[in-house]
C-alpha positions, 0 to 999 in steps of 0.5 A: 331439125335435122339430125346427122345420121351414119353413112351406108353403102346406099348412102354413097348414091345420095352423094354421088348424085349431089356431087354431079348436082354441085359440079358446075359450082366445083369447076367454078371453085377450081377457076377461082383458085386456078386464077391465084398465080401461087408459083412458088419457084422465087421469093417474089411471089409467095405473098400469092402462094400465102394468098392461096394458103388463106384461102384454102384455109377458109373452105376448111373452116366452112367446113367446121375444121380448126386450122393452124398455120404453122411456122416452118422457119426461113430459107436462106437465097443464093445472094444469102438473103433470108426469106420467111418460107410460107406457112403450112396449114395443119387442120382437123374436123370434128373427131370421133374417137370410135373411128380411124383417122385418115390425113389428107396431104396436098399442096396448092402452089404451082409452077411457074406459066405464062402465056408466051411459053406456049400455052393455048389459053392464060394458065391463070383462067381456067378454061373448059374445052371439049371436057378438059379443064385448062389450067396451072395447077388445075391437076397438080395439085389443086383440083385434087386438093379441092376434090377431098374438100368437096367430098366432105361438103358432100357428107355435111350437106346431106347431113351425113356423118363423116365415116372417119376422122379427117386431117388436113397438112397442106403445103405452099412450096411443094414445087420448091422442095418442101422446105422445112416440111421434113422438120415439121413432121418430126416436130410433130409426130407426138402430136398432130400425127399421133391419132393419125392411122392413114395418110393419103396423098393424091398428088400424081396421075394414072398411067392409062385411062384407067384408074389405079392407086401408086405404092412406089415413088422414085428417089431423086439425086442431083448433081453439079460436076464443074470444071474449071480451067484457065483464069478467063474466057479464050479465044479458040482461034488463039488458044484452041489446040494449046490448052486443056479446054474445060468444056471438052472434059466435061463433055468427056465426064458426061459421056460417060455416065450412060450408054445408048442403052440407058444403062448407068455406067457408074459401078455399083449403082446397078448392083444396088437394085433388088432383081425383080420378084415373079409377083411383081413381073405379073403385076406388070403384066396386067397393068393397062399401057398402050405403048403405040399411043404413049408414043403419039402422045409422048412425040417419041418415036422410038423408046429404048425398049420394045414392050410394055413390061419392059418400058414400065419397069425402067420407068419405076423400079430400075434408076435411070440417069438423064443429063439436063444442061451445061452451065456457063457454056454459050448458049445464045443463038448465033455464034461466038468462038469463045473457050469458056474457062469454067462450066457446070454440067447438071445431072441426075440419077433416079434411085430406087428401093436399095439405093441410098443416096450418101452412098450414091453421091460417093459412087458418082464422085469416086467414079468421075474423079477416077476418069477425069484422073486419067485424062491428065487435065490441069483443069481442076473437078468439083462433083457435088450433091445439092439434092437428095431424095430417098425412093418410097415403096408401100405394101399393097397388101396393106389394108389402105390399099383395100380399101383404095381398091374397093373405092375404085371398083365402086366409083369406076366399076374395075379393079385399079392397076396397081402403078408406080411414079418414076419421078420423086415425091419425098414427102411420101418417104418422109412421112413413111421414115417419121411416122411409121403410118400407112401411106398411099397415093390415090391419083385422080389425074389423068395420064395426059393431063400434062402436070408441069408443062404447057396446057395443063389440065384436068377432065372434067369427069376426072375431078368429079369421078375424082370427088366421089372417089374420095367420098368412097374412100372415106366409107372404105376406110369405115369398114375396114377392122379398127382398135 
């Protein structure tokens, strides 16, 4: 009888060789869960998102783990039906007191795809071409979801033990908000999170070829500015010239909000932002970004700044302000001479460390309400905040880190760039505010895998470079000094 024996750094040969042994059998895991279509956008299809729950609950259990399904209550719908919100899977393996405890966080819904939206292949059947593996969800989140499974099955199949405890919280509604994800946390702090050291998340990309982990995420404040004017919808041969028409305020407010330069013109929001530290501008500095290709492969000609520090910078560590549309504003192909008596614009300000929201949400409306004041409109403004997210910022000093970046260098052979994400994840915040634990993200995605958008995908190297990456941190995590 075989007996499990403690992983070492030579160890970690015989598990890389059994990753790229399995992989063609890791690929066709990635198809099968690929084909459930868990799009978690409407209420419709989150039997499918429940589905892809079972089923990654039942790997975790092949896996030895205990699995609960915890109950995150019911999400009210705008028609003010009340939907029961799918569960989230809380799982752990077999512990050992000796040694620290790292918990996993992934979620295996996806955004909505069809075919007709542009895709090359159907978004549900993964397809392999020329090394890219095509599919909704293939890099977000489930090929890095199914990378931290195959990594432990690599340690269990070669009879190797674990070098920590391993925790699992996977979601089914990340895509959606993460309803009630924020209240389980709190409500179970004392005790699921309680023995946890490390949390990881691995649920974004690089920003070149080359590997890097991520300890900054921007923060997330979205805003309805509606205008609302005469009883019904004009005719502007009639009434055009004699009204104060709602759209053209809006369009006012709108403009100014930004100018060509990107800046924010709202007062107070610029102020907020800490000025940039010697440290972290040579951290810029050394960070792998090819402008000229980012821009090929963007489809952008001309970016609003020149280099690369430059552009990186406001990406992550400045806000930024982009305007996404106009609702009840005809939008139709053709053409129709209409005066339209209420519309929405839609807008959203992507916070940084320093910025608070609630204090964000009175600066925007203070500010709006001053110049809407001074054009004299009969038109009646409501600015309103649906949305809020708070930015999350780590220490890279922070023992996880080195160990991410240990990882790396054995896995890829180079030291990771250390990189922040401009868009929002706020379960990283979450778990930072309520925990108090060491959060990291270890992204295996690539930077053109094109995470919500047509023709997602993955590399096949990246998610087999990806597993043996976890499978390294793992023993990373082992080696670093623990109570």
């Amino acid at each position: 009888m075989q007996t499990t024996a403690e992983v070492s750094g030579s160890g970690l040969d015989l598990i890389f060789k059994y990753i790229d042994e399995q992989q063609n059998e890791f690929v066709q895991r990635l198809k099968e869960w690929v084909a459930i279509p868990s799009d978690s956008s409407e209420p419709q299809t989150w039997d499918e998102v429940v589905r892809m729950l079972n089923v990654t609950a039942d790997k975790i259990k092949m896996l030895g783990g205990n699995i609960e399904f915890a109950d995150v209550g019911s999400q009210r719908m705008s028609n003010g039906q009340l939907v029961h919100l799918p569960p989230v899977i809380l799982a752990e393996l077999k512990k050992d007191p000796k040694k620290p405890t790292l918990c996993i966080y992934g979620h295996v819904d996806v955004q909505p795809a069809k075919k007709e939206d542009g895709w090359t292949t159907d978004p549900y059947t993964l397809t392999e071409i020329n090394g890219n593996l095509y599919g909704r969800g293939a890099s977000d989140n489930k090929g890095p979801v199914l990378a931290w499974l195959h990594a432990v099955e690599a340690y269990q199949s070669l009879k190797q033990e674990l070098p920590v405890n391993i925790k699992f919280i996977i979601e089914g509604m990340e895509e959606a908000g993460s309803n009630g994800l924020d209240t389980l946390t709190e409500q179970r702090n004392m005790t699921f999170f309680s023995d946890v050291d490390y949390i990881v998340i691995s649920d974004n990309i690089w920003i070149s070829k080359k590997p890097a982990l991520t300890y900054a995420t921007r923060g997330n404040c979205f805003f309805f500015v509606e205008v609302e004017g005469q009883k019904q919808d004009m005719h502007s041969g009639v009434f055009g010239g004699s009204i104060h028409e709602a759209m053209t305020d809006l369009i006012a407010l709108l403009d100014s909000l930004v100018d060509s330069r990107g800046r924010i013109l709202v007062p107070g929001i610029n102020e907020a932002v800490a000025p940039l530290t010697e440290e972290e501008e040579k951290r810029y500095q050394g960070i792998e970004f090819d402008l000229e290709a980012h821009k090929k492969d963007s489809g952008v000609t001309k970016f609003l700044y020149d280099t690369k520090e430059e552009i990186l910078q406001h990406r992550w560590r400045y806000p930024s302000l982009s305007i996404h549309g106009i609702e009840g504003a005809f939008s139709d192909p053709g053409s129709k001479t209409v005066i339209p008596r209420k519309v929405i614009g839609k807008f959203s300000i992507r916070q940084v460390p320093n910025m608070d929201p609630s204090e964000v949400e009175k600066q925007v409306t203070k500010y709006l309400q001053k110049l809407f004041a001074e054009r004299n409109s009969p038109n009646q403004l409501k600015v309103t905040m649906p949305i809020s997210a708070k930015p999350w910022l780590a220490d890279v000093s922070d023992p996880q880190f080195v160990a991410g970046r240990r990882a790396v260098q054995t896995v890829f052979g180079v030291d990771p760039d250390l990189i922040c994400e401009g868009s929002t994840i706020p379960i990283a915040r979450n778990f930072q505010d309520v925990t108090g634990k060491s959060i990291m993200m270890l992204p295996i995605g690539g930077a053109d895998d094109g995470e919500h958008s047509q023709n997602e995908k993955m590399s096949r190297s990246n998610y087999i470079q990806g597993t043996k990456l976890f499978a390294a941190f793992f023993y990373e995590l082992s080696q670093l000094p623990h109570k």
